[in-house]
C-alpha positions, 0 to 999 in steps of 0.5 A: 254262100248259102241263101240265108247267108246272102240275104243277111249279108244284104239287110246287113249293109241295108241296117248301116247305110239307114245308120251311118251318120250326116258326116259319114258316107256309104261308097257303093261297091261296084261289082261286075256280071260273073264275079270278074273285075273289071279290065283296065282298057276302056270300052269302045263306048267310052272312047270317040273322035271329036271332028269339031276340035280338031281330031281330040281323042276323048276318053270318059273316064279321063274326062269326067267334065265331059257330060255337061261340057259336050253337046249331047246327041248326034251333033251334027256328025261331030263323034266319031269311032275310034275303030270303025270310023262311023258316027257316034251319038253322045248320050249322058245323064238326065240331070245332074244327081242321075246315076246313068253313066256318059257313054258314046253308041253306033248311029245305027244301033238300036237303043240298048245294044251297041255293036262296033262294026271294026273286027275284035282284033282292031278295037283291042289294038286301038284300045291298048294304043290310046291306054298307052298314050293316055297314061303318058298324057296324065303323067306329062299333066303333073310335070307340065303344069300349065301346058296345054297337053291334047291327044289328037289324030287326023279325022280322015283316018278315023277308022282306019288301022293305024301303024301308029297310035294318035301323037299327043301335042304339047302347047306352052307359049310359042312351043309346040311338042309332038310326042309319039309313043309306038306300041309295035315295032316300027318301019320305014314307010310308017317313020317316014309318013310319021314325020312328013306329017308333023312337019306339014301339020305343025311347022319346021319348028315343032319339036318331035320326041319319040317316047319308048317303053323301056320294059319293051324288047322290041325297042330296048336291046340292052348291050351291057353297060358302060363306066363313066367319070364325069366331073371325076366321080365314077358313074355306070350308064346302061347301053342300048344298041339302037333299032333302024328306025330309032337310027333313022329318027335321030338322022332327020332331026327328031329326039328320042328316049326311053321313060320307065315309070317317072325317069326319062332315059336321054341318049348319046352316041358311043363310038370305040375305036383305037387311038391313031399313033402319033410321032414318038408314041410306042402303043406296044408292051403294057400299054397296048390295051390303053390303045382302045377306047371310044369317044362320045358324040352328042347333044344326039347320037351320031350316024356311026355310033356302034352303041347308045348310052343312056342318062337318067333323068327326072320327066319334071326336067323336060319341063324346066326348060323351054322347047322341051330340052333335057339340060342337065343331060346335055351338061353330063354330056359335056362332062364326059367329053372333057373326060374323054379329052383328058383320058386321051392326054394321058394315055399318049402320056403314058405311050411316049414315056414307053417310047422312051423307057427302051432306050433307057433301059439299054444305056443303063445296061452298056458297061464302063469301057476299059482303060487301054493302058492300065501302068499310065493310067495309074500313073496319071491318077492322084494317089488315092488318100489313106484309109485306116483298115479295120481291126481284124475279126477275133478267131472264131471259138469251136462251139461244144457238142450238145450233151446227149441224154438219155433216152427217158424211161418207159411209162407204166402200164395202167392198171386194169380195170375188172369189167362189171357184169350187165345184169339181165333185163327184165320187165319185172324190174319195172314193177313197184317192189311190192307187187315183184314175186 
């Protein structure tokens, strides 16, 4: 865009803005240095770790509150880096109609410059972490209402690179939720320090969920699905073969799933195997497939379990009820029990009726023994009563030739039509008749 155009362009929104009128408002556009947009992480600057309350992980821009809310300045050392560990200073407007924006700086950095001292690699992973966790938090404020929902971290570990990202906890009455959401893959040690941790900070009776990301491969092996009849209404439910951390989170108590968008995917345990043979049972012949099967283990997922399937349902289900419990997968789990009894039962139904179908078949198939004295046995058996024959066929008449004909007469030749002779062209025939010579 050329000067001139530039500059009409500007006195052009100038002349609307002086015009528009008492009911209408002018929203500025925010543009960014260089033409690029701005990303979708939050800056360093907007992110701090408040020591006064406990470890709350705060975000500016999801708290917009926070300037005439937190006391202002260094606070006694209260604000510290989420990626560095050093002591923050908590800046914000002037008054209340100011156009500066909140924003949290390095102690040690001079006014007008802020420099995180942690490498470039920490402060992207930590922003990426609490992006993750945050966004979980507003989408567990719609399905929670009136729960208290925080982000917090240990403050001792304020600078360090952590294995995983703050927990969120949920507070609603007497219950106490503890939601992890891992970005990267998970190991021991980091499960084990993760657990250890809960239960010393927030009791044996807190309840701890592990949020995974259904769209990531690092936590969601897909292994095919699987079809189900609960209540006798076919039904096809996604399977996943589980991580050995995941294995190792459901060992020691936790619960865990998979939330993809608003939908929460529970799991339960698959086990295949085959069906011990009983007395009288012959799995063998058309039945032998029915044989394998596999049976389910729940409310979580047993130790063997070759593969986990997964139940959808709704993120506003786990807080319908007290102590954060998926009901209505629970109840589907049940149902797929009962199913599985009742599939068993007719399946050995149908084993003991192929144990008996041989012995049938070869009884039916032994003929009528033979009377070893036929004269006595003739002698013996009643005379048998008189039945009137049946009137004798009438002869069968000789059935006449078919006449032969004679064979039809040739057609006539067609007449032969004098091919007409193709004129010559020529480009004097395009012309008008009056200017042909």
């Amino acid at each position: 865009m050329t000067r001139p155009a530039t500059l009409a362009a500007t006195r052009s929104r100038r002349v609307a803005a002086r015009t528009a009128g008492p009911g209408q408002l002018t929203i500025p556009v925010k543009r960014s240095r260089g033409g690029r947009s701005r990303s979708k992480l939050p800056r360093m600057s907007e992110l701090a770790i408040d020591t006064g309350d406990g470890g709350r992980v705060i975000d500016l821009r999801r708290e917009p509150d926070a300037a005439g809310r937190l006391p202002r300045g260094k606070a006694a050392g209260r604000y510290c880096c989420c990626a560095c560990g050093a002591q923050l200073i908590f800046t914000g407007p002037a008054t209340e109609h100011s156009g500066f924006t909140p924003r949290f700086r390095h102690d040690t950095s001079t006014p007008g410059t802020d420099r995180c001292s942690a490498p470039a690699p920490r402060q992207a992973d930590v922003q990426a972490d609490l992006t993750v966790i945050l966004d979980l938090r507003d989408q567990l404020v719609r399905a929670l209402p009136g729960a208290t929902i925080c982000l917090q971290i240990d403050p001792h570990l304020a600078g360090q690179r952590w294995d995983l990202p703050p927990a969120l906890v949920v507070r609603r009455g007497d219950d106490v939720v503890v939601i992890d959401r891992p970005r990267r893959l998970l190991t021991q040690p980091a499960v084990d320090a993760r657990l250890q941790a809960v239960r010393t900070q927030y009791g044996q009776k807190a309840i701890h969920w592990w949020f995974f990301d259904r769209t990531d491969s690092l936590h969601y092996e897909a292994a095919g699905t699987v079809n189900v009849r609960p209540h006798g209404k076919p039904d096809t439910h996604h399977k996943v073969r589980p991580t050995p951390a995941q294995r190792q989170i459901i060992k020691v108590g936790s619960a865990v799933c998979w939330i993809t968008q608003d939908t929460v995917l529970i799991p339960y345990g698959g086990h295949p195997g085959t069906y011990p043979v009983l007395e009288g049972e012959d799995w063998s012949g058309e039945v032998a497939s029915w044989a394998r099967d596999w049976k389910i283990s729940h409310p979580y997922p047993g130790d063997g379990a070759a593969w986990w399937g997964l139940i959808p349902v709704p993120l506003l289900v786990l807080g319908q009820h007290t102590g954060f419990r998926p009901a209505p997968a629970f109840h589907l789990m049940a149902a797929l029990e009962s199913a599985q009894h009742g599939r068993e039962a007719h399946r050995r139904r149908l084993a003991l009726d192929n144990a008996q179908r041989p012995a049938a078949e070869a009884h039916s198939a032994v003929p009528d023994p033979l009377p070893l004295d036929a004269s006595a046995d003739q002698a013996a058996r009643p005379p048998a009563p008189s039945v009137p024959l049946a009137p004798a066929a009438a002869p069968t008449l000789p059935v006449p030739p078919r006449p032969v004909l004679p064979p039809a007469p040739p057609h006539p030749p067609l007449p032969r039509v004098p091919a007409t002779p193709r004129r010559r062209f020529s480009w004097s025939r395009l012309l008008p008749w009056r200017w042909r010579r």
